[in-house]
Backbone as numpy.savetxt, mean C-alpha at the origin, in Angstrom:
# Nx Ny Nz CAx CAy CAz Cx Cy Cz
-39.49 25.92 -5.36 -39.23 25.28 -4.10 -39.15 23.77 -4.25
-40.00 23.65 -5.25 -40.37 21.79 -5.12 -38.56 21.16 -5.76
-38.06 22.29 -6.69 -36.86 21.84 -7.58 -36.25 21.88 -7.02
-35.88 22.39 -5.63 -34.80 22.60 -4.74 -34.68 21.84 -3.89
-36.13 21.68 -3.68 -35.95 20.19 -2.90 -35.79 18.91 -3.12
-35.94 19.01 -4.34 -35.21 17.68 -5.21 -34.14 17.49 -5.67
-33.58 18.53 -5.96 -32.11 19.09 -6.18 -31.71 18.50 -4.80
-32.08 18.86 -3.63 -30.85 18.38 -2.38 -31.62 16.94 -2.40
-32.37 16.17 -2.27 -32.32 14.87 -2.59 -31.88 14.08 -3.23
-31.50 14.23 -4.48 -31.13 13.58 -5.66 -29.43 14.13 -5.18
-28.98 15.14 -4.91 -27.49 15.37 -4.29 -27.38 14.43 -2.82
-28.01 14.65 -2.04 -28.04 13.63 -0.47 -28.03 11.92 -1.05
-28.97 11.54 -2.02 -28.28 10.01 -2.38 -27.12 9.87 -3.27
-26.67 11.05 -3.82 -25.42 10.73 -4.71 -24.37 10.42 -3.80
-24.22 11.35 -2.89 -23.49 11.46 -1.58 -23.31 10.43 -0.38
-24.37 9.78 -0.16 -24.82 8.73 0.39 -24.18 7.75 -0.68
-24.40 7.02 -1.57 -23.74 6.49 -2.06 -22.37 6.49 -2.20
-21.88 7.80 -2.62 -20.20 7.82 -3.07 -19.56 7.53 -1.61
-20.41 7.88 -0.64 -19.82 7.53 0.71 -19.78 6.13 1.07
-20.87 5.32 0.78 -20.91 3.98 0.97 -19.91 3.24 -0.04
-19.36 3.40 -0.89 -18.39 2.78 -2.29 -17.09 3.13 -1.65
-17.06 4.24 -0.95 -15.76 5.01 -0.02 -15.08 3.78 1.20
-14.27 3.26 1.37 -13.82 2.18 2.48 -12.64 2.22 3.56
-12.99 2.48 4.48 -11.72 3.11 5.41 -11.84 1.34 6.23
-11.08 0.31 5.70 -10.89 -0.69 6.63 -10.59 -0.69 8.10
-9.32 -0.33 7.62 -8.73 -0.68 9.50 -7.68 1.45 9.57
-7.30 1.59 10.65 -6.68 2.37 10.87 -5.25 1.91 10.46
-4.08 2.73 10.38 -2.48 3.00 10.31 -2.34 1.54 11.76
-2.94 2.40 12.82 -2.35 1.33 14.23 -2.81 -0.66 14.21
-4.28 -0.48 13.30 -4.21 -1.59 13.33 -3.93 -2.46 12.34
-3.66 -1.53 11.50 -2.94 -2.63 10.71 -1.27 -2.90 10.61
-0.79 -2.07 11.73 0.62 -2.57 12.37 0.38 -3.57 13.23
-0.57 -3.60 14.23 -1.03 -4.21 15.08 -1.12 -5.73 14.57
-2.02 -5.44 13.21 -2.01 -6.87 12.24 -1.00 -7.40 11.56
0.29 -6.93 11.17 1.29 -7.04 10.62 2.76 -7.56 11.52
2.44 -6.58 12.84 3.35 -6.88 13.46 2.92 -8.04 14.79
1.64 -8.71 14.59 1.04 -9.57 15.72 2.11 -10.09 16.88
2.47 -10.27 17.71 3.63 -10.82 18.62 4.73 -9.79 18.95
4.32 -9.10 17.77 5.67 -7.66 18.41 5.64 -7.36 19.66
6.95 -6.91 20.46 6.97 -6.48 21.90 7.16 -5.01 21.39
7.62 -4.73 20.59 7.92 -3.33 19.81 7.77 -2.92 18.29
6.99 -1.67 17.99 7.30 -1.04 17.10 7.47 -0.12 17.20
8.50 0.48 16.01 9.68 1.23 16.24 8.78 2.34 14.55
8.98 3.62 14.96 8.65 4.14 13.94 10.09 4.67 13.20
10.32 4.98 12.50 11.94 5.49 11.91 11.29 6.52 10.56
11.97 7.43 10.10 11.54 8.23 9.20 13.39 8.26 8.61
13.82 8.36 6.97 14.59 8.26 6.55 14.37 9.61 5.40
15.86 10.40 5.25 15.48 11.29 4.42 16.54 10.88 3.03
15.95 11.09 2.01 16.96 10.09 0.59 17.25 11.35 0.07
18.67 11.57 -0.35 19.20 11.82 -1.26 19.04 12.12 -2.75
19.21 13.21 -3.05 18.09 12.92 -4.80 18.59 11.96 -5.78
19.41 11.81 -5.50 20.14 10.26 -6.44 19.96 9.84 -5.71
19.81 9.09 -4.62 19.05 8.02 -4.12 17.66 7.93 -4.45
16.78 8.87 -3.99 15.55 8.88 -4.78 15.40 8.24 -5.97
16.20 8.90 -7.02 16.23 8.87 -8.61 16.18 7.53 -8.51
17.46 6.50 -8.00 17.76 5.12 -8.40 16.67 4.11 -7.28
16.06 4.78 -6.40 14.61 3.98 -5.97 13.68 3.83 -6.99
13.55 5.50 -7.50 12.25 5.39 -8.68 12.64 4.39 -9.79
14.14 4.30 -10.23 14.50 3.28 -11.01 13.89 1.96 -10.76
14.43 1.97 -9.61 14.38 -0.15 -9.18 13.06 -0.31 -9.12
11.93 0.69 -8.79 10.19 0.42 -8.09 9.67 0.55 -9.58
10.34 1.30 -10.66 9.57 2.08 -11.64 8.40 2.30 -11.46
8.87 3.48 -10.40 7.45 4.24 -9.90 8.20 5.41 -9.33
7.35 6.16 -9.09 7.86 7.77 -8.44 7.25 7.58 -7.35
8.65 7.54 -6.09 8.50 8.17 -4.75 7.40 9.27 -4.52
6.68 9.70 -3.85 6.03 10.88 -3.19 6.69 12.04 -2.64
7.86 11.85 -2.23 8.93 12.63 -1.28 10.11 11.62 -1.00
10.90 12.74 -0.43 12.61 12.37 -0.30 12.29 12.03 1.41
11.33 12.24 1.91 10.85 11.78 3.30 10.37 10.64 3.53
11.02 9.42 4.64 10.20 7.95 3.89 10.18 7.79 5.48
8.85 7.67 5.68 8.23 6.88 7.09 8.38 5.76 7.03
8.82 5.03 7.78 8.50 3.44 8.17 8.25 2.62 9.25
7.81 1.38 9.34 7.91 0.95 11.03 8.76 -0.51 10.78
9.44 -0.45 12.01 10.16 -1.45 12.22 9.77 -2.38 13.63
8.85 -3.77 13.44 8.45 -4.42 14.25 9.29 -5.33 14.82
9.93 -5.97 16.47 10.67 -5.95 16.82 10.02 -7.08 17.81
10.91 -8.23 18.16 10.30 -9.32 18.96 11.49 -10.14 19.62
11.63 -10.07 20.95 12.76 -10.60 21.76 14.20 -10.27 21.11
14.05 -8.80 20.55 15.24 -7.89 20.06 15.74 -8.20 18.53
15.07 -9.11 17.60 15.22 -9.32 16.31 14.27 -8.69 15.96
14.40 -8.40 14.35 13.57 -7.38 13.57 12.55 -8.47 13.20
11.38 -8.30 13.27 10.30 -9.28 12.33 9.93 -9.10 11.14
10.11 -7.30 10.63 9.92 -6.86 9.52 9.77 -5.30 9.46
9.70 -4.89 8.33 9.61 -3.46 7.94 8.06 -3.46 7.23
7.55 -2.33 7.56 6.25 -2.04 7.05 6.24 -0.03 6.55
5.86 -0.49 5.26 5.96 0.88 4.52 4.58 1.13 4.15
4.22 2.04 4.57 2.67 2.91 4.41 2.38 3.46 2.80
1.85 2.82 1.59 1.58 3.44 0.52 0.32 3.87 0.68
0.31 5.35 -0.41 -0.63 5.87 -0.82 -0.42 5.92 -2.16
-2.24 5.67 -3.04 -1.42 5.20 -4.30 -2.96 5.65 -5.34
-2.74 6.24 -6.23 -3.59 6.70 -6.63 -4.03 5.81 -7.66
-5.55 5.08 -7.82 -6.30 4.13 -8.49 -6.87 4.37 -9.72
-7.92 4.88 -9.73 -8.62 5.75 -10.67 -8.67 7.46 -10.90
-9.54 7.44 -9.80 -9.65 9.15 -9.73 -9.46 9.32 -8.32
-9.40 8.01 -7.53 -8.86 8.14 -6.01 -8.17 7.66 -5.40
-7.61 7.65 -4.15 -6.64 6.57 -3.52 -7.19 5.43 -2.86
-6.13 4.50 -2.47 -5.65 3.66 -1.57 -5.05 3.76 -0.82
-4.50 3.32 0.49 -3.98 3.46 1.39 -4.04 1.67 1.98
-2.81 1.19 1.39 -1.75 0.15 1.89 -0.85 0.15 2.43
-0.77 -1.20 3.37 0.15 -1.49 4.39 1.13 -2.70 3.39
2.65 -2.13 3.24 3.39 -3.64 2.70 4.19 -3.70 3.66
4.36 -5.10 4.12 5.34 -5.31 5.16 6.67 -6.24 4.14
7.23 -5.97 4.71 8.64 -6.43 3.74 9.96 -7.57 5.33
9.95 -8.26 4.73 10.54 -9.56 5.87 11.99 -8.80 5.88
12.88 -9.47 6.75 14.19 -8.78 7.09 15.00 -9.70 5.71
14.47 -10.89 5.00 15.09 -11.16 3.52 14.61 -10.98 2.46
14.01 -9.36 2.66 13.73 -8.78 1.48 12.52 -9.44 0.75
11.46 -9.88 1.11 10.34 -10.19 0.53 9.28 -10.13 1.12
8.23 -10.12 0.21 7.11 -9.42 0.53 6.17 -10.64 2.30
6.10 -9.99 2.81 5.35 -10.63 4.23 3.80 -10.26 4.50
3.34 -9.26 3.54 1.73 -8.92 4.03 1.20 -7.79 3.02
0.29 -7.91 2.42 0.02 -6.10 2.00 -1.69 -6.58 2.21
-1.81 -5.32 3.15 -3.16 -4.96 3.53 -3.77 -3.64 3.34
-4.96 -3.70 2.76 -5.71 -3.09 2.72 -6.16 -2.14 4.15
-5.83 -0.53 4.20 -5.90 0.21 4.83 -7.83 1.28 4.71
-7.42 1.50 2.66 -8.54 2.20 2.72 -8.75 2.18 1.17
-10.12 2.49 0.97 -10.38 2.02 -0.38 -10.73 2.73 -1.30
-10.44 3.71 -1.87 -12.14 5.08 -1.65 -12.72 4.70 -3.30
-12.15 3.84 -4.18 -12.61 3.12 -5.36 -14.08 2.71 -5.31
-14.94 2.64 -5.90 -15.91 1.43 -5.67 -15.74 -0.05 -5.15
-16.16 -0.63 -4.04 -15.78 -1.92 -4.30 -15.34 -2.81 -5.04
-16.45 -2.71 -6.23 -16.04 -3.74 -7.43 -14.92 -3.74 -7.65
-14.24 -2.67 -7.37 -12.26 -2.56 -8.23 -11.43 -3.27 -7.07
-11.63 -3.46 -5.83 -11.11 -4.10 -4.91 -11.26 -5.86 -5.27
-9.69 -5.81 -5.09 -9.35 -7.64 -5.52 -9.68 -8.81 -4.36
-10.28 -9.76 -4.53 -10.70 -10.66 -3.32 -9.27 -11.08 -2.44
-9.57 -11.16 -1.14 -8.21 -11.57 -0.43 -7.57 -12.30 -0.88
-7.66 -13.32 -1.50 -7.33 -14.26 -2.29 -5.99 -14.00 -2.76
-6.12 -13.04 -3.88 -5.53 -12.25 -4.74 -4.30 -11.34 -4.12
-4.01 -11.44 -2.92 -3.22 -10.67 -2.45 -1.98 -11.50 -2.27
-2.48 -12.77 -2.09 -1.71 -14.10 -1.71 -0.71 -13.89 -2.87
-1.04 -13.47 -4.14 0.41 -13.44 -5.15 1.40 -12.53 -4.92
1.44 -11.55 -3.91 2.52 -11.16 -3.63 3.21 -11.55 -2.61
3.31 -12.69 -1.88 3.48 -13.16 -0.73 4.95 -13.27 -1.09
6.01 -13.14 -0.33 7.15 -14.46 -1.05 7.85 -13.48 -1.58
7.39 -12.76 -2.65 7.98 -11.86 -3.77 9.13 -11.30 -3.25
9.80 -10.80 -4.42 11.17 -10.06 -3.84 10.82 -9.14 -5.39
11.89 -8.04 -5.49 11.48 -7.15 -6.25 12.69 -6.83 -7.85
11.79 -7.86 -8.33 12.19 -8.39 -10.34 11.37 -8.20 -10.98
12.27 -8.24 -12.60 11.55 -8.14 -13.80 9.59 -9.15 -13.60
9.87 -9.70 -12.58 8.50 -10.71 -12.86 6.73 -10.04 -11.80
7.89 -9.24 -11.17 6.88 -8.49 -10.50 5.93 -7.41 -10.96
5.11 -7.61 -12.31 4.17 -6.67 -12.53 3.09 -7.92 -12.69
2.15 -6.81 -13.52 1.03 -7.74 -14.17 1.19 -7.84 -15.29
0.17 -9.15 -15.62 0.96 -9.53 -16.54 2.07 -10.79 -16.57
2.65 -10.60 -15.86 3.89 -11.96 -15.43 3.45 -12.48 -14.31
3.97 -12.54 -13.21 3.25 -12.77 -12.07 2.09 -12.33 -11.28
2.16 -11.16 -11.36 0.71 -10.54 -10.92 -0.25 -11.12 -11.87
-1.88 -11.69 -11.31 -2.93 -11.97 -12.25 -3.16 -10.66 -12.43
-4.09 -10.34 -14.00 -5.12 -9.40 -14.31 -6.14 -9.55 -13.64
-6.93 -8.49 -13.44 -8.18 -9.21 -13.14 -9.18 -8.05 -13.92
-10.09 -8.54 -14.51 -10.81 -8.32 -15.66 -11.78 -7.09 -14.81
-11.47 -5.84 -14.98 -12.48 -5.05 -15.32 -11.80 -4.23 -13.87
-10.42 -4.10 -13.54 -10.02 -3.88 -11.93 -8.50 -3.47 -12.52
-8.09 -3.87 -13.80 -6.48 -3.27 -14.73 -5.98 -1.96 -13.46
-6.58 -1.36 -13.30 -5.55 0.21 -12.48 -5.83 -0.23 -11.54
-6.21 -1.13 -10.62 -6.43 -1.37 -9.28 -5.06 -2.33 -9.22
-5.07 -3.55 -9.97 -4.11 -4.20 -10.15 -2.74 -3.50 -10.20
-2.59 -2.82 -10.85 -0.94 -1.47 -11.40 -1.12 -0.56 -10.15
-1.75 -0.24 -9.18 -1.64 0.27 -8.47 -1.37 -0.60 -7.13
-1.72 -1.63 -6.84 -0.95 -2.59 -5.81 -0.01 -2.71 -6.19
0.17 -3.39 -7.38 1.83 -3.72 -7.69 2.83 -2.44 -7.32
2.55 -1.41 -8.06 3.49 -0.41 -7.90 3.55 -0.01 -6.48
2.86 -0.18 -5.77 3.14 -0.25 -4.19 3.90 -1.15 -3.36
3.93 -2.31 -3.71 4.65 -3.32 -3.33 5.87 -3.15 -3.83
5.91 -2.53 -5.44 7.29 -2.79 -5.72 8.49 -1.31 -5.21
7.39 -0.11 -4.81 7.81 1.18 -4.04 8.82 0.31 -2.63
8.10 -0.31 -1.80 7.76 -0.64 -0.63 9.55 -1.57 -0.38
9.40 -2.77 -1.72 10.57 -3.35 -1.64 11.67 -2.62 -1.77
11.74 -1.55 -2.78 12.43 -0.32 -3.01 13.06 0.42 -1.74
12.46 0.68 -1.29 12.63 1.48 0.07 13.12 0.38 0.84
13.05 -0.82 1.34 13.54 -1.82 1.98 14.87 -2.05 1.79
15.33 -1.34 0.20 16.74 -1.68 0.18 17.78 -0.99 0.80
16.65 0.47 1.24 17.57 1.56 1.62 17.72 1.48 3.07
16.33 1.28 3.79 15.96 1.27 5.06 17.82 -0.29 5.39
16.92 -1.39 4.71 18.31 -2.09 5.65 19.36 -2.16 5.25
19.74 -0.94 4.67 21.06 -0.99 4.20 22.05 -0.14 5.60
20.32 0.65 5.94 20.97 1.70 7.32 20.97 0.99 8.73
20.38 -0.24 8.39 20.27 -1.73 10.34 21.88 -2.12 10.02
22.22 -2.39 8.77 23.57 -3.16 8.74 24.53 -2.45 9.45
């Protein structure tokens, strides 16, 4: 009896812990809410790709799409577009993330926020650090390594933003190729 009851204790703080290291920031709404601040509208749009289209996204992102199904939102202010925001999910270590990249109507990067974390903290990069994708547009300079910093002891946390951002611009080429 006494082992069993230590058995679910020693399981109740493992649990307790992996839950506390676990990070659900903001919801999907508010971090449109945060992205699209001043919007009078957002517009949800869902796009279905082509498998050669697919193929030559995974090319340009060098990364693999999730599906030929691509959600997006399109934030909207006195009838001009303010930007596109693409929802990644992106696998870190042994778990995900869940990022917001917003992508400007000239193709560069406008925001990527942190949605959810389920990593340990420690692997999460200081806000700081997010600031290097600001600006970006989607080139040879966009990994780590070149433009992206390393950051020492966080390597798959790092390759896993990037490859989200560079998914995100990817899909931006397709999404406004369909506003034109």
């Amino acid at each position: 009896m006494i082992k069993l009851t230590m058995f679910r204790l020693i399981l109740g703080v493992f649990l307790l812990q992996a839950g506390l290291q676990a990070q659900v920031f903001m919801t999907r709404e508010q971090g449109l809410e945060k992205v699209f601040a001043g919007a009078d509208t957002v517009l949800r749009k869902t796009v279905f790709l082509e498998k050669d289209e697919r193929k030559e996204l995974e090319r340009m992102a060098h990364s693999t799409l999730p599906s030929r199904i691509v959600t997006y939102y399109v934030g909207m202010q006195d009838g001009s577009v303010m930007g596109y925001a693409f929802l990644q999910q992106q696998q870190i270590r042994t778990k995900e993330g869940v990022f917001l990249v917003l992508v400007t109507p000239e193709g560069k990067v406008g925001a990527v926020e942190v949605l959810a974390f389920r990593e340990p903290r420690d692997y999460l990069p200081a806000p700081a650090w997010f600031g290097l994708f600001l600006d970006r547009v989607l080139d040879d300079r966009l990994w780590p390594g070149r433009d992206v910093h390393a950051i020492t002891g966080a390597t798959l946390t790092v390759r896993a933003f990037t490859l989200s951002v560079r998914r995100a611009l990817a899909l931006f080429t397709r999404v406004a190729e369909g506003q034109r």
